[in-house]
C-alpha positions in Angstrom: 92.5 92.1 96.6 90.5 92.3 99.4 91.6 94.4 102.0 89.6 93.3 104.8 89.8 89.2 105.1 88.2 87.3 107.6 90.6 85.3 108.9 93.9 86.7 109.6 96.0 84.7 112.8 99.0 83.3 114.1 100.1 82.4 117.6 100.4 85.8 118.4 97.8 87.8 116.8 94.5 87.5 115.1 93.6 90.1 112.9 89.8 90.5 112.6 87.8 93.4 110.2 87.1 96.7 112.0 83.3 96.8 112.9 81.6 100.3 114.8 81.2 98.5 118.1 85.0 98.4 118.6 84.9 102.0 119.4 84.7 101.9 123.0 86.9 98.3 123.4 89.6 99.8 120.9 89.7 103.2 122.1 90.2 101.7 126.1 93.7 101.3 124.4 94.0 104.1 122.0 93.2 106.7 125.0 97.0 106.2 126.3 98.7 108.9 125.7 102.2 107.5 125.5 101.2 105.3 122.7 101.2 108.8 120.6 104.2 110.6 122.0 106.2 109.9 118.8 103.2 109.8 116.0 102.7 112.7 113.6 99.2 113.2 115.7 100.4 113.1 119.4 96.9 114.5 120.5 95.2 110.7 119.3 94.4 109.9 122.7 92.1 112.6 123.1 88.5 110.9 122.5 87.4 113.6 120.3 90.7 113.1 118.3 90.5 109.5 118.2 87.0 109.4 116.5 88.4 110.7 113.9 90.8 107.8 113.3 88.4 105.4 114.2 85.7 107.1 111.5 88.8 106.7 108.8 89.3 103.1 109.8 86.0 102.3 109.4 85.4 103.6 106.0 89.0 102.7 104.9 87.7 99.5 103.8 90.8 97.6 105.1 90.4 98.0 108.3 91.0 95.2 111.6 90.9 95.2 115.4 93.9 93.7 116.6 92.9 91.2 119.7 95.6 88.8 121.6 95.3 85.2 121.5 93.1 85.3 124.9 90.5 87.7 122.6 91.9 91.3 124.4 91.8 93.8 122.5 95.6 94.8 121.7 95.4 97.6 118.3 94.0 98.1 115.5 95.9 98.3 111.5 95.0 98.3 108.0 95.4 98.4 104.7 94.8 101.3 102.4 96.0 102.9 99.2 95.6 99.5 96.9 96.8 100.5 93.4 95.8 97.4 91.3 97.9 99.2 88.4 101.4 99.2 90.3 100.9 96.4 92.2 101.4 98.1 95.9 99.5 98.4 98.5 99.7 100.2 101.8 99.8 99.0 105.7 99.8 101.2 108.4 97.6 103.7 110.9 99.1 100.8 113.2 98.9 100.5 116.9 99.5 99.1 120.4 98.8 98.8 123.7 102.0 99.5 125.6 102.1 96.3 126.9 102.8 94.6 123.5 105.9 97.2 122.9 109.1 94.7 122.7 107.4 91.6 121.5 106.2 90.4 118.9 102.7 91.3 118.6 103.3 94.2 115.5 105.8 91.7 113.9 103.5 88.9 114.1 100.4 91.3 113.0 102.8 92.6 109.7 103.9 89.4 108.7 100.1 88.4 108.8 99.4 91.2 106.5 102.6 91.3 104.5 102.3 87.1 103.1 98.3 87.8 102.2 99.1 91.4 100.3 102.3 89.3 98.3 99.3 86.9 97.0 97.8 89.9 95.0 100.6 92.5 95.0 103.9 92.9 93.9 104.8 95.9 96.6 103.9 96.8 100.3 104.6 100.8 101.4 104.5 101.8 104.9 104.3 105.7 105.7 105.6 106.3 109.1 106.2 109.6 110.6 109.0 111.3 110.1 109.5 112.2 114.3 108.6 108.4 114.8 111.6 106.8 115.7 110.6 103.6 117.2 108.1 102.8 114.3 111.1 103.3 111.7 113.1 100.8 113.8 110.2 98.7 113.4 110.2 98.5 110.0 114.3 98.5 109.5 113.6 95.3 112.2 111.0 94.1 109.6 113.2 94.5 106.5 111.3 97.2 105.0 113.8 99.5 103.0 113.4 103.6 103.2 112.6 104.6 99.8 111.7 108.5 100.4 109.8 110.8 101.8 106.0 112.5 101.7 103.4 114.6 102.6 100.8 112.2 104.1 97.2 113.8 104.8 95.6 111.5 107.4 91.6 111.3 107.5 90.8 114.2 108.4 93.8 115.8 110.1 96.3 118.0 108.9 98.8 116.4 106.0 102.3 115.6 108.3 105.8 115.0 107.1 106.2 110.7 106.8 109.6 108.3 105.9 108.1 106.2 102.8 109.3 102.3 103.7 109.0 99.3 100.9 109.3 95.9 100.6 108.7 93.9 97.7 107.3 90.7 97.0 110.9 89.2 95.8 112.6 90.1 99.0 109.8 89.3 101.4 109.7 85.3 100.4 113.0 84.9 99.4 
């Protein structure tokens, strides 16, 4: 599988691989700090906090900038933990600008992701933090089923308590 495609896009969103110029462009979004009131590292906006993320994103492997269908520069997602052997694969470190919040921008990006991963994997996990309310309604919204709970060390920051979310291949495209 590979994680980082070219050419990810609907009407919504176009998904499009995470490149070290898209610091400053991604982080004009990143730096609000509402955006991270509810994640498991509320202190992202910080610049010096957010390079961090951005440094995991890049050598993640699976990483994309998330632009709007006028070419702004909305979030950024990816996929990691790929586990050829069970058939999973993870998507997350997702996020938005505040003004995609209530539409369908992070559906539209998932579903994106979630119909290329089901053409090499059996299983898509989502880890979403444990305080982070409005990401778990997200992903209730987006069918995903809570399957448990873990530690989850982020790149580089301390490991933080997440939900565990699946959805399988089966009951995605049936």
């Amino acid at each position: 599988m590979n994680r980082q495609p070219d050419n990810l896009q609907n009407e919504w969103v176009h998904l499009i691989p995470l490149k070290p110029e898209d610091f400053e462009p991604l982080y004009r979004v990143a730096c609000d700090p509402l955006i991270w009131e509810q994640h498991p590292n509320p202190d992202r906006y910080k610049k010096e906090v957010f390079e961090i993320y951005f440094q995991g994103a890049l050598e993640s492997g699976g990483a994309f900038l998330i632009k709007d269908t006028k070419g702004g520069v909305i979030g950024c997602t990816r996929f990691y933990g790929y586990n050829e052997n069970d058939s999973e694969v993870n998507i997350g470190y997702t996020f938005f600008s505040r003004s995609c919040w209530g539409k369908p921008y992070n559906k539209s990006a998932k579903q994106l992701m979630l119909n290329y991963a089901f053409q090499y994997v059996e299983s898509v996990l989502f880890h979403v933090g444990a305080g982070n309310i409005r990401s778990q309604k997200a992903m209730e919204k987006l069918g995903a089923i809570r399957v448990g709970e873990k530690t989850v060390a982020y790149y580089g920051e301390t490991p933080k308590e997440n939900i565990v979310y699946k959805i399988k291949r089966f009951n995605w495209l049936s």
